[in-house]
PyMOL Python script that loads the backbone (N, CA, C, O; Angstrom):
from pymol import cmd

cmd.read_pdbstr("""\
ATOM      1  N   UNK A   1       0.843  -1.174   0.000  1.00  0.00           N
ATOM      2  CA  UNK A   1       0.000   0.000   0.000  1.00  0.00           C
ATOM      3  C   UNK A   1       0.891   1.241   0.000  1.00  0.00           C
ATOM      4  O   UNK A   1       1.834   1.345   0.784  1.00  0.00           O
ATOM      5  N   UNK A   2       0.621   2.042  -0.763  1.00  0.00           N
ATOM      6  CA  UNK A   2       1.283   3.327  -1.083  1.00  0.00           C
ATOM      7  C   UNK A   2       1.066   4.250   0.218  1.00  0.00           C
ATOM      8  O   UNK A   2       0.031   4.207   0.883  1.00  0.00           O
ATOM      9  N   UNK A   3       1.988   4.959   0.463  1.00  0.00           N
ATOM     10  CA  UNK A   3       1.709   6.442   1.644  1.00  0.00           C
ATOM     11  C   UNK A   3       0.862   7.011   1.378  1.00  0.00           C
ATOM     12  O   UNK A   3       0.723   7.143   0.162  1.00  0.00           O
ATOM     13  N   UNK A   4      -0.108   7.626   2.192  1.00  0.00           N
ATOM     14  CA  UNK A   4      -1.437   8.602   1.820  1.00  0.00           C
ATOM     15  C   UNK A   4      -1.114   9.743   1.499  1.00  0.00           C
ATOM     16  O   UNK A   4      -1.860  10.509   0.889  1.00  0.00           O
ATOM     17  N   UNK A   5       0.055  10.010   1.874  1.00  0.00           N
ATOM     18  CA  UNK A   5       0.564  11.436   1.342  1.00  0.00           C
ATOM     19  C   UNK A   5       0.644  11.476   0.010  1.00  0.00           C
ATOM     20  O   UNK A   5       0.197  12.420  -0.641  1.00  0.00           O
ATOM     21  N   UNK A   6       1.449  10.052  -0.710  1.00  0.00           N
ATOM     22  CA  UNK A   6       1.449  10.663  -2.300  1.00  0.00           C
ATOM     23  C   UNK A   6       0.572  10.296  -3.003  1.00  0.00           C
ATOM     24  O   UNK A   6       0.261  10.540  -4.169  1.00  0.00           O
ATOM     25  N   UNK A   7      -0.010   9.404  -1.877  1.00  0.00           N
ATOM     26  CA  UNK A   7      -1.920   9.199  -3.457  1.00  0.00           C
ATOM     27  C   UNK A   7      -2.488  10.908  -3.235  1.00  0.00           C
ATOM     28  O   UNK A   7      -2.827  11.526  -4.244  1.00  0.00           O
ATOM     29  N   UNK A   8      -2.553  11.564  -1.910  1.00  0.00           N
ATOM     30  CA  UNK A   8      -3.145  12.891  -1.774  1.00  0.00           C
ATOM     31  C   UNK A   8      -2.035  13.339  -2.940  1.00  0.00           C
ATOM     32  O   UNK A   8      -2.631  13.307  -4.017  1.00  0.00           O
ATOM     33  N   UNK A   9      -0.773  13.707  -3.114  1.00  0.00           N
ATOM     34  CA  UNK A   9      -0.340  14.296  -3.506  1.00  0.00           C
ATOM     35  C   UNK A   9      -0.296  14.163  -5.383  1.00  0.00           C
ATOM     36  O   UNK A   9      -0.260  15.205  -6.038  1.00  0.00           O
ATOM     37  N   UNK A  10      -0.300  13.363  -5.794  1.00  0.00           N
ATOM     38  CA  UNK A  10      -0.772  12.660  -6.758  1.00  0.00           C
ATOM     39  C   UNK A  10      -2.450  13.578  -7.174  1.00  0.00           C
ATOM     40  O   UNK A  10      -2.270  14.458  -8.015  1.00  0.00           O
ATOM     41  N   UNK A  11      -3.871  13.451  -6.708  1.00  0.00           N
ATOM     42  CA  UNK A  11      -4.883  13.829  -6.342  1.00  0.00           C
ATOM     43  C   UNK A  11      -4.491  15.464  -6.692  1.00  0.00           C
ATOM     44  O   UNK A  11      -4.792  15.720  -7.858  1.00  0.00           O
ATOM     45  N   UNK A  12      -3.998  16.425  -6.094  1.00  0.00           N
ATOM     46  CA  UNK A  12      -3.672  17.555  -6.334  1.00  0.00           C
ATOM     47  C   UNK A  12      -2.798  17.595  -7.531  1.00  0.00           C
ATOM     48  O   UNK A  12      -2.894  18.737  -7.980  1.00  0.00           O
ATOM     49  N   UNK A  13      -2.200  17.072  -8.071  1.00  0.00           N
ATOM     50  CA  UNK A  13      -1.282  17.188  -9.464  1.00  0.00           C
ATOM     51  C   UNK A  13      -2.616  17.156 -10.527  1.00  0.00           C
ATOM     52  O   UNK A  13      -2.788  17.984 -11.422  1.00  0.00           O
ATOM     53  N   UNK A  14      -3.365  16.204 -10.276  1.00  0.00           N
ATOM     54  CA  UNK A  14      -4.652  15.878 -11.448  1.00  0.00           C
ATOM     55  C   UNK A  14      -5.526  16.936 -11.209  1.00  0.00           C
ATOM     56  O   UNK A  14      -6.032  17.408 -12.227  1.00  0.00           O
ATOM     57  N   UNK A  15      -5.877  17.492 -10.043  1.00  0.00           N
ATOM     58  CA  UNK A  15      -6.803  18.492 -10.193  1.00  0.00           C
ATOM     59  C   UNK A  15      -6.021  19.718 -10.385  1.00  0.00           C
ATOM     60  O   UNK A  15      -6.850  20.557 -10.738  1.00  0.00           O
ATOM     61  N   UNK A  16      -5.045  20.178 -10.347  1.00  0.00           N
ATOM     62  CA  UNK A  16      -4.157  21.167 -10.733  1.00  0.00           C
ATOM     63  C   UNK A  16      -3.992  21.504 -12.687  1.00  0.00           C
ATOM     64  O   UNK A  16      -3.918  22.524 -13.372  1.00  0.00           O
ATOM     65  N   UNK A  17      -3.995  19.644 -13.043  1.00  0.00           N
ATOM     66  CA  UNK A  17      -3.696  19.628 -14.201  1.00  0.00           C
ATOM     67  C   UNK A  17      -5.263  19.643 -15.004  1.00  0.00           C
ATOM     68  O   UNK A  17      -5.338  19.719 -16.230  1.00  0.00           O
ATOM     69  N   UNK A  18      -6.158  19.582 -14.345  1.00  0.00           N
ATOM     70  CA  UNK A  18      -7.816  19.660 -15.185  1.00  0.00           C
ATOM     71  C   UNK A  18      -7.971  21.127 -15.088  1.00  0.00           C
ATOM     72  O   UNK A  18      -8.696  21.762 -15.853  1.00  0.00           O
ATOM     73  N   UNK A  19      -7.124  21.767 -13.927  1.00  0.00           N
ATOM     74  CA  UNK A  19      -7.939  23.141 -13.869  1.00  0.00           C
ATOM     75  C   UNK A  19      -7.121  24.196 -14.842  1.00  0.00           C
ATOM     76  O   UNK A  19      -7.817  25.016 -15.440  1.00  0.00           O
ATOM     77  N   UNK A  20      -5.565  24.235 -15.060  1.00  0.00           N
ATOM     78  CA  UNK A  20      -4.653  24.611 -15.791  1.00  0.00           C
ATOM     79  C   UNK A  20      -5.054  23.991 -17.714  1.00  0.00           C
ATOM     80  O   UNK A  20      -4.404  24.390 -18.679  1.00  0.00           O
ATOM     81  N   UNK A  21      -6.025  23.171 -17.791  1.00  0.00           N
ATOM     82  CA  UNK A  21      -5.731  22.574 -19.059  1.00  0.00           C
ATOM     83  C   UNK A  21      -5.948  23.190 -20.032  1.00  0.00           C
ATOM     84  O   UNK A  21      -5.262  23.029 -21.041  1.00  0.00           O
ATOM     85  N   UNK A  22      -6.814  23.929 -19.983  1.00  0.00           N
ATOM     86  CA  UNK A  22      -7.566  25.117 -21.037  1.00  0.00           C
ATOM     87  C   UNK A  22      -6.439  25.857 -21.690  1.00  0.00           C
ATOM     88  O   UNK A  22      -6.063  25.785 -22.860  1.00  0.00           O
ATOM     89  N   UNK A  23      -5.866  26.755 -20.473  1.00  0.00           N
ATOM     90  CA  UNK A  23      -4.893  27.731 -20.271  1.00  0.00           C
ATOM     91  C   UNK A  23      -3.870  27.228 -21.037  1.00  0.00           C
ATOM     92  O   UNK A  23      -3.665  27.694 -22.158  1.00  0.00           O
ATOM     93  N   UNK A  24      -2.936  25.985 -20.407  1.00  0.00           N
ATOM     94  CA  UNK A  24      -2.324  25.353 -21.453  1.00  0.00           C
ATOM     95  C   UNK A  24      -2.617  24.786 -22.496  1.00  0.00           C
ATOM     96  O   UNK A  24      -1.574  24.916 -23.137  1.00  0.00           O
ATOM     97  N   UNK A  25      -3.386  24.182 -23.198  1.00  0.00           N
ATOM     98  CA  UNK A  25      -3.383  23.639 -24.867  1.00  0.00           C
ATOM     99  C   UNK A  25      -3.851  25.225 -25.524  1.00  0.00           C
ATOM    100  O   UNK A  25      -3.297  25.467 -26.596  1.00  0.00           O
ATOM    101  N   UNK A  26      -4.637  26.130 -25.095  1.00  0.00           N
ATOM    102  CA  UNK A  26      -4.665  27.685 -26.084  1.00  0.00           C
ATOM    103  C   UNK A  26      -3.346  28.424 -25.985  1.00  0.00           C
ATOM    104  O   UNK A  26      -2.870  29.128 -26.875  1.00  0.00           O
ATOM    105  N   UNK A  27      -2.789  28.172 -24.745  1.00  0.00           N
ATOM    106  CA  UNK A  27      -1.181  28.917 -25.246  1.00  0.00           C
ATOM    107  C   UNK A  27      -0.171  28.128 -26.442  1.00  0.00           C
ATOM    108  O   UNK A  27       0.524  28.601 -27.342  1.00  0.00           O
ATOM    109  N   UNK A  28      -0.409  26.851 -26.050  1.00  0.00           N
ATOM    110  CA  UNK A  28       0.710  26.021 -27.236  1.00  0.00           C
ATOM    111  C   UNK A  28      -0.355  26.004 -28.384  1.00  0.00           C
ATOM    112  O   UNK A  28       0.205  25.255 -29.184  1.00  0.00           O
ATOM    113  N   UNK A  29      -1.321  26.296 -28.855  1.00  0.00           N
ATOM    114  CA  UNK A  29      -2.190  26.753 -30.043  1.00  0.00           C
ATOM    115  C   UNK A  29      -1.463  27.797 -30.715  1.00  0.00           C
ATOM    116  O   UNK A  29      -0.945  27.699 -31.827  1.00  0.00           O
ATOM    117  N   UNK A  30      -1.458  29.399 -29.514  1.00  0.00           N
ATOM    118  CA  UNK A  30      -1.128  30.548 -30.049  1.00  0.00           C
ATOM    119  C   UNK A  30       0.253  30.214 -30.386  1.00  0.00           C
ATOM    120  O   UNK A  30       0.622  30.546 -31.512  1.00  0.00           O
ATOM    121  N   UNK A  31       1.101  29.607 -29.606  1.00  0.00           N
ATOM    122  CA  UNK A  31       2.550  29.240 -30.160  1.00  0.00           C
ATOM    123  C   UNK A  31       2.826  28.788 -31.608  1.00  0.00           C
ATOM    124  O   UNK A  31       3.639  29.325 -32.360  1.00  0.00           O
ATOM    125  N   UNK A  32       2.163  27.895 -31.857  1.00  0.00           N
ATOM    126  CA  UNK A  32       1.890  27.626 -33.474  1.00  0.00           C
ATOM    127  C   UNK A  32       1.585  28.441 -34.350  1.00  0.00           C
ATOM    128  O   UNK A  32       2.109  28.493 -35.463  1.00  0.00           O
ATOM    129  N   UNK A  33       0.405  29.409 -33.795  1.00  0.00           N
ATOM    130  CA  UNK A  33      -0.135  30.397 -35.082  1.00  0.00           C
ATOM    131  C   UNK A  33       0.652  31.462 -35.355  1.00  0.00           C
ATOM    132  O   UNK A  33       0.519  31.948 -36.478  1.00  0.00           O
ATOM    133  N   UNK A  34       1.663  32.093 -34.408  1.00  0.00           N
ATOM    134  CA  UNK A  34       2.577  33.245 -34.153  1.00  0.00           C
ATOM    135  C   UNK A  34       3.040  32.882 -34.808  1.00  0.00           C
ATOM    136  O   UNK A  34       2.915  31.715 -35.180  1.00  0.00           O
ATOM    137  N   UNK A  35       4.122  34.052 -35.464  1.00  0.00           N
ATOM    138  CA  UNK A  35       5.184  34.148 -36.415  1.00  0.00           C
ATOM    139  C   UNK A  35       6.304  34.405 -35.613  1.00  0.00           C
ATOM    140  O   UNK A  35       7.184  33.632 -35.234  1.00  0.00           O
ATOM    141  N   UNK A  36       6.104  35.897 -35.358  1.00  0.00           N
ATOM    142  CA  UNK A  36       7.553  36.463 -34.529  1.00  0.00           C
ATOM    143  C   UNK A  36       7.716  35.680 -33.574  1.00  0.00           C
ATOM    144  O   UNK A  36       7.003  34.777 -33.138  1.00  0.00           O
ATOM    145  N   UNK A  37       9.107  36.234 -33.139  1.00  0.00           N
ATOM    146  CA  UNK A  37       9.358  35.808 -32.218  1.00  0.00           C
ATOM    147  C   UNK A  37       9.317  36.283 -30.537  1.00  0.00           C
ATOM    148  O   UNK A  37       9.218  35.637 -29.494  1.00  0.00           O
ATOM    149  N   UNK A  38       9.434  37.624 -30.824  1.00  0.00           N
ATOM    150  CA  UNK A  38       8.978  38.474 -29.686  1.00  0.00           C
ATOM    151  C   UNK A  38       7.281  38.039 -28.879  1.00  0.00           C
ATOM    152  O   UNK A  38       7.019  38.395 -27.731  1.00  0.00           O
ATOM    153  N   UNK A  39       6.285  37.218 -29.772  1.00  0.00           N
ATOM    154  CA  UNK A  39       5.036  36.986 -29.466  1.00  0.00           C
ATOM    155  C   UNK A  39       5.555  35.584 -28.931  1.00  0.00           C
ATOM    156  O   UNK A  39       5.080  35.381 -27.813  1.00  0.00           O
ATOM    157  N   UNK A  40       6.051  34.960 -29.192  1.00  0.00           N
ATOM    158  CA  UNK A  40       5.894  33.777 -28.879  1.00  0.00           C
ATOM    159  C   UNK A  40       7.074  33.502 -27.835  1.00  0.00           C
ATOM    160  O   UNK A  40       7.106  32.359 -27.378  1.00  0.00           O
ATOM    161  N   UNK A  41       8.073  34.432 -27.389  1.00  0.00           N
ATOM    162  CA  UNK A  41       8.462  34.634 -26.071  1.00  0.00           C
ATOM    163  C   UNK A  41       7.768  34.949 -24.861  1.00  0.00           C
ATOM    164  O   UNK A  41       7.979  34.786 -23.659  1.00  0.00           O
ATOM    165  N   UNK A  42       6.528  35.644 -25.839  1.00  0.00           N
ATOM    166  CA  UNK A  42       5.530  36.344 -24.292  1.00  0.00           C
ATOM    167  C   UNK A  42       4.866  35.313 -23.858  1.00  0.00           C
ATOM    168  O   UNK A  42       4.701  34.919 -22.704  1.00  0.00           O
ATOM    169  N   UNK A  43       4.475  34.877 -24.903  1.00  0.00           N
ATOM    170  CA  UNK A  43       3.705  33.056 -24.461  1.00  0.00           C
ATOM    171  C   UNK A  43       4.270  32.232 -24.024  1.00  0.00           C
ATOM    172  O   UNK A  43       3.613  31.543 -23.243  1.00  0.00           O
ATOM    173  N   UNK A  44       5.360  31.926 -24.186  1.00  0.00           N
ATOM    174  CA  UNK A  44       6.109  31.113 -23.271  1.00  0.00           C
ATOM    175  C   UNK A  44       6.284  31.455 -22.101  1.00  0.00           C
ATOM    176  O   UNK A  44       6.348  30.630 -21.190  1.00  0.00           O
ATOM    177  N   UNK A  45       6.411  32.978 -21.895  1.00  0.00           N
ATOM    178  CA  UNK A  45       6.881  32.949 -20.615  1.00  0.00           C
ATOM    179  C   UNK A  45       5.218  33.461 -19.377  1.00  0.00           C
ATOM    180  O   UNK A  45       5.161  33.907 -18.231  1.00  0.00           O
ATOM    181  N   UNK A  46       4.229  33.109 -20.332  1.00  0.00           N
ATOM    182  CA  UNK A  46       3.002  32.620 -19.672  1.00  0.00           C
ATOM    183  C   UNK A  46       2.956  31.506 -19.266  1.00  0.00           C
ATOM    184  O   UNK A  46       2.510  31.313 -18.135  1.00  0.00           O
ATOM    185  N   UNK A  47       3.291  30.702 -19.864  1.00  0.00           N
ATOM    186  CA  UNK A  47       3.059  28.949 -20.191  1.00  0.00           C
ATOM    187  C   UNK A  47       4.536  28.751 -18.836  1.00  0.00           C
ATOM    188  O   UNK A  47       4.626  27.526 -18.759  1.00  0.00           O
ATOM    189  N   UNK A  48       5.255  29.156 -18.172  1.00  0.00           N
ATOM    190  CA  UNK A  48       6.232  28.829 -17.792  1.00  0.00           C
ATOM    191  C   UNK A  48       5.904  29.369 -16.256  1.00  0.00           C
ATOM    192  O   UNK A  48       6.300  28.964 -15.163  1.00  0.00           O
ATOM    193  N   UNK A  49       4.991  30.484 -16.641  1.00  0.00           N
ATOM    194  CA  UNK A  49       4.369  30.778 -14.872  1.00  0.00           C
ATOM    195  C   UNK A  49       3.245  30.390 -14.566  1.00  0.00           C
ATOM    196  O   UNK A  49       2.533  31.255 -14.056  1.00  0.00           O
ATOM    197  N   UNK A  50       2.610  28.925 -14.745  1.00  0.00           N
ATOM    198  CA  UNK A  50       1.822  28.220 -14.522  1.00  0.00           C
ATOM    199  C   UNK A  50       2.540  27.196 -13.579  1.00  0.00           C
ATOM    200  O   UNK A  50       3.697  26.820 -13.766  1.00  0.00           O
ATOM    201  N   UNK A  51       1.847  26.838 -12.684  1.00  0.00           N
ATOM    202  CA  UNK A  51       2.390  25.672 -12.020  1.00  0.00           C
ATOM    203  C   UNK A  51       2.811  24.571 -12.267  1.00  0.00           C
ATOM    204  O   UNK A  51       2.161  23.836 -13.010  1.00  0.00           O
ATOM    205  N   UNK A  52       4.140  24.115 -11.651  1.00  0.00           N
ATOM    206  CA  UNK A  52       4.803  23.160 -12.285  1.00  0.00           C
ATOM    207  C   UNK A  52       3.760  22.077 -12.130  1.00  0.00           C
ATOM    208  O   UNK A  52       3.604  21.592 -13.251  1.00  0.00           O
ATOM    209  N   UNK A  53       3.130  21.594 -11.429  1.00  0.00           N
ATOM    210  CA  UNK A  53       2.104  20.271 -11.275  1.00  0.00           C
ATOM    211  C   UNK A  53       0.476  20.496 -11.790  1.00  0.00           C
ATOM    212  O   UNK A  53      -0.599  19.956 -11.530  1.00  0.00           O
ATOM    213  N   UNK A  54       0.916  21.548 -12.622  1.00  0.00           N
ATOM    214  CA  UNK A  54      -0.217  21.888 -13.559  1.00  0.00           C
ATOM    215  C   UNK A  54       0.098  20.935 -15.052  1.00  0.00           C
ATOM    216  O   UNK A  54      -0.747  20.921 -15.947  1.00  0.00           O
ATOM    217  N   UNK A  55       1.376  20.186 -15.167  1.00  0.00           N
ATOM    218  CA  UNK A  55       1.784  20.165 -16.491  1.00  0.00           C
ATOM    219  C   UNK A  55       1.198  18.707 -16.949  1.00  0.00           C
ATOM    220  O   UNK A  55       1.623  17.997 -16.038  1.00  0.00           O
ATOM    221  N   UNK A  56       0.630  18.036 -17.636  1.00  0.00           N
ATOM    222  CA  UNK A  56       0.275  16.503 -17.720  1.00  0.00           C
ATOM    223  C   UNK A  56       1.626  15.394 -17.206  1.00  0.00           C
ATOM    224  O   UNK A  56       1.780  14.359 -16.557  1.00  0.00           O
ATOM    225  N   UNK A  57       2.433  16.403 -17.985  1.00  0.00           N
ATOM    226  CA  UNK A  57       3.555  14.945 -17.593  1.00  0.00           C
ATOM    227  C   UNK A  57       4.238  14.608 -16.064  1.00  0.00           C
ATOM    228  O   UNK A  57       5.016  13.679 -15.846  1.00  0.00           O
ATOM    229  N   UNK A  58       3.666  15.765 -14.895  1.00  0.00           N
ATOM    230  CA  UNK A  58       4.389  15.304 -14.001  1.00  0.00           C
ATOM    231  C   UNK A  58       3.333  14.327 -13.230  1.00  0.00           C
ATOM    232  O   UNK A  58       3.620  13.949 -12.094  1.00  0.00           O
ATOM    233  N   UNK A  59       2.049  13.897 -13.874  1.00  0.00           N
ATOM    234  CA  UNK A  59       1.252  13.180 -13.145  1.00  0.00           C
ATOM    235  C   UNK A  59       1.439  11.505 -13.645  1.00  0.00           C
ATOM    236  O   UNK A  59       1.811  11.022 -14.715  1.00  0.00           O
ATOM    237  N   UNK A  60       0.974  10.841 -12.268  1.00  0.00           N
ATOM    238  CA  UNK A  60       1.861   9.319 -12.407  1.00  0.00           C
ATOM    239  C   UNK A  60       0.632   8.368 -12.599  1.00  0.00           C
ATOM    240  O   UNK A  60      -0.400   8.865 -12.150  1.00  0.00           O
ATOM    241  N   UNK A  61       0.479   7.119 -13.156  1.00  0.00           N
ATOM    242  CA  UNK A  61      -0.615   6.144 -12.825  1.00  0.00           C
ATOM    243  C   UNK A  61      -0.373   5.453 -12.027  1.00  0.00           C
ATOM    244  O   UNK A  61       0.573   4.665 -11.994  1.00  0.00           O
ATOM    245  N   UNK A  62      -1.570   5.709 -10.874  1.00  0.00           N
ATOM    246  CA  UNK A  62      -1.452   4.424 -10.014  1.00  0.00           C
ATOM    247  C   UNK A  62      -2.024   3.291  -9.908  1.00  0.00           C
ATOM    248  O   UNK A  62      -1.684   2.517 -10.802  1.00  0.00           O
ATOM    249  N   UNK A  63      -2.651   2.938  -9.280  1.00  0.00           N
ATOM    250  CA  UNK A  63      -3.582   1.568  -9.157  1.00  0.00           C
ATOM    251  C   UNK A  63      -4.466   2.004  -7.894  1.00  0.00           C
ATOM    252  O   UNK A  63      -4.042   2.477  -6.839  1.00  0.00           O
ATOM    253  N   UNK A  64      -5.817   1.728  -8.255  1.00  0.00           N
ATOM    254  CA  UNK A  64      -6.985   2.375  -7.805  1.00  0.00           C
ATOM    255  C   UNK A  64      -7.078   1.679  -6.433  1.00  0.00           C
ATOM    256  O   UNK A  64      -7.418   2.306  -5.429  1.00  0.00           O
ATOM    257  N   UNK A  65      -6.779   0.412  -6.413  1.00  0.00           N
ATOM    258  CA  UNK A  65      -7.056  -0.267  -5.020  1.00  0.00           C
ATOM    259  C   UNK A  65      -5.830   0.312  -4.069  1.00  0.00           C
ATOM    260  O   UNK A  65      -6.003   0.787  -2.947  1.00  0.00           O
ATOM    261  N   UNK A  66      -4.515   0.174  -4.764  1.00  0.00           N
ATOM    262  CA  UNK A  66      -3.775   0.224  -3.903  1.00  0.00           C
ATOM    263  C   UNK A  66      -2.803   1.219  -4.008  1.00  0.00           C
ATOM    264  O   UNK A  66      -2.227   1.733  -3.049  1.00  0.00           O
ATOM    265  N   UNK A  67      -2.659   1.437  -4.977  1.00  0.00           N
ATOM    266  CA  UNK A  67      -2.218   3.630  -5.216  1.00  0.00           C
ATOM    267  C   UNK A  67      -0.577   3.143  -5.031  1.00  0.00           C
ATOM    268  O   UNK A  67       0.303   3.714  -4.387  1.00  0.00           O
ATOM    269  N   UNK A  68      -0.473   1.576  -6.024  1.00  0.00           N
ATOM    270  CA  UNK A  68       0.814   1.532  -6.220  1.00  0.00           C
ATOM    271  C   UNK A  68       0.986   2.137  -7.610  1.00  0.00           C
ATOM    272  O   UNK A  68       0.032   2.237  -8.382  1.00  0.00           O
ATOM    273  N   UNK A  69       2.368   2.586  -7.952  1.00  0.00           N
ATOM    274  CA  UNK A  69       2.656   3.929  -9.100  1.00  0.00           C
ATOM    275  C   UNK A  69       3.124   2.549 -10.232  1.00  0.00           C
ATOM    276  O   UNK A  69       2.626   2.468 -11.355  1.00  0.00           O
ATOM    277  N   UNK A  70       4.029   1.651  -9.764  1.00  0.00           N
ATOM    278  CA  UNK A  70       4.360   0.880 -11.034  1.00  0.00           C
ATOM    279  C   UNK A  70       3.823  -0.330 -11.515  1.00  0.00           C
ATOM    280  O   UNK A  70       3.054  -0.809 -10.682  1.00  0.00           O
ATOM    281  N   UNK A  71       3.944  -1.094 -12.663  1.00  0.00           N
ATOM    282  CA  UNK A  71       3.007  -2.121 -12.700  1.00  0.00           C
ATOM    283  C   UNK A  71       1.720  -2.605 -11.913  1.00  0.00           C
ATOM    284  O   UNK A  71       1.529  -3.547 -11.143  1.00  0.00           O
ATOM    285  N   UNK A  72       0.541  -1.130 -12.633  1.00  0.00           N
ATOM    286  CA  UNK A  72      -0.592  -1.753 -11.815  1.00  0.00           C
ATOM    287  C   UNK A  72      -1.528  -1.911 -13.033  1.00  0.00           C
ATOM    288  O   UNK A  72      -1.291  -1.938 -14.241  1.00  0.00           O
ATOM    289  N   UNK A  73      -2.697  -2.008 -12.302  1.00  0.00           N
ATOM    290  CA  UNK A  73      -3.930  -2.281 -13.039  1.00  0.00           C
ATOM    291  C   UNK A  73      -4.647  -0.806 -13.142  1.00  0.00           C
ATOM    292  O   UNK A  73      -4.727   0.056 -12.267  1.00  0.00           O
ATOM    293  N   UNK A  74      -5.123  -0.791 -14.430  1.00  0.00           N
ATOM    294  CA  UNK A  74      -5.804   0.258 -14.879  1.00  0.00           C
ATOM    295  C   UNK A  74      -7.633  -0.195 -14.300  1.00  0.00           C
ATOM    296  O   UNK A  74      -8.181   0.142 -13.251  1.00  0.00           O
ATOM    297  N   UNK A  75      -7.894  -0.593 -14.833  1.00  0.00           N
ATOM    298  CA  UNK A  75      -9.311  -1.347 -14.747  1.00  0.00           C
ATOM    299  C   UNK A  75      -9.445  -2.911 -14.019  1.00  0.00           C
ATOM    300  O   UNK A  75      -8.610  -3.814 -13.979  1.00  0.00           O
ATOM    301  N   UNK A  76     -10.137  -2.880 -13.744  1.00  0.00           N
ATOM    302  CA  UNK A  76      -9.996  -4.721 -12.838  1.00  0.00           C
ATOM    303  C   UNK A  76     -11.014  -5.801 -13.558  1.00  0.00           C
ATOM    304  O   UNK A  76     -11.071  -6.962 -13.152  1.00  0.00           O
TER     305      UNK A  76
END
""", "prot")
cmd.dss("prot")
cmd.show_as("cartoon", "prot")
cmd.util.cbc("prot")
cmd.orient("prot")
């Protein structure tokens, strides 16, 4: 059984990353449509003052019964 701290902590990365998601996929949109480069520095450095556990990739899969992170079960 996993620590309750990092299934909680885990739990806050996913709701961090549903609430940030918007925000991020329309900035890497505008990144694409921009030309200059001066525009697409400003966007980045939007996209960069968002929270780091806002980002998809720092969130882990666990396993629902037992909130182990490696080789688990998705569905049972």
């Amino acid at each position: 059984m996993a620590r309750k701290s990092l299934i909680q902590r885990e739990k806050k990365r996913q709701k961090l990353e549903q609430k940030y998601h918007l925000i991020r996929r329309s900035s890497k949109e505008e990144i694409r449509k921009v030309l200059s480069l001066s525009d697409k520095s400003e966007i980045y450095e939007k996209l960069q003052s968002l929270p780091r556990n806002s980002a998809p990739t720092r969130l882990r899969r666990r396993c629902f019964s037992t909130g182990r992170p490696r080789a688990n079960y998705r569905d049972f």
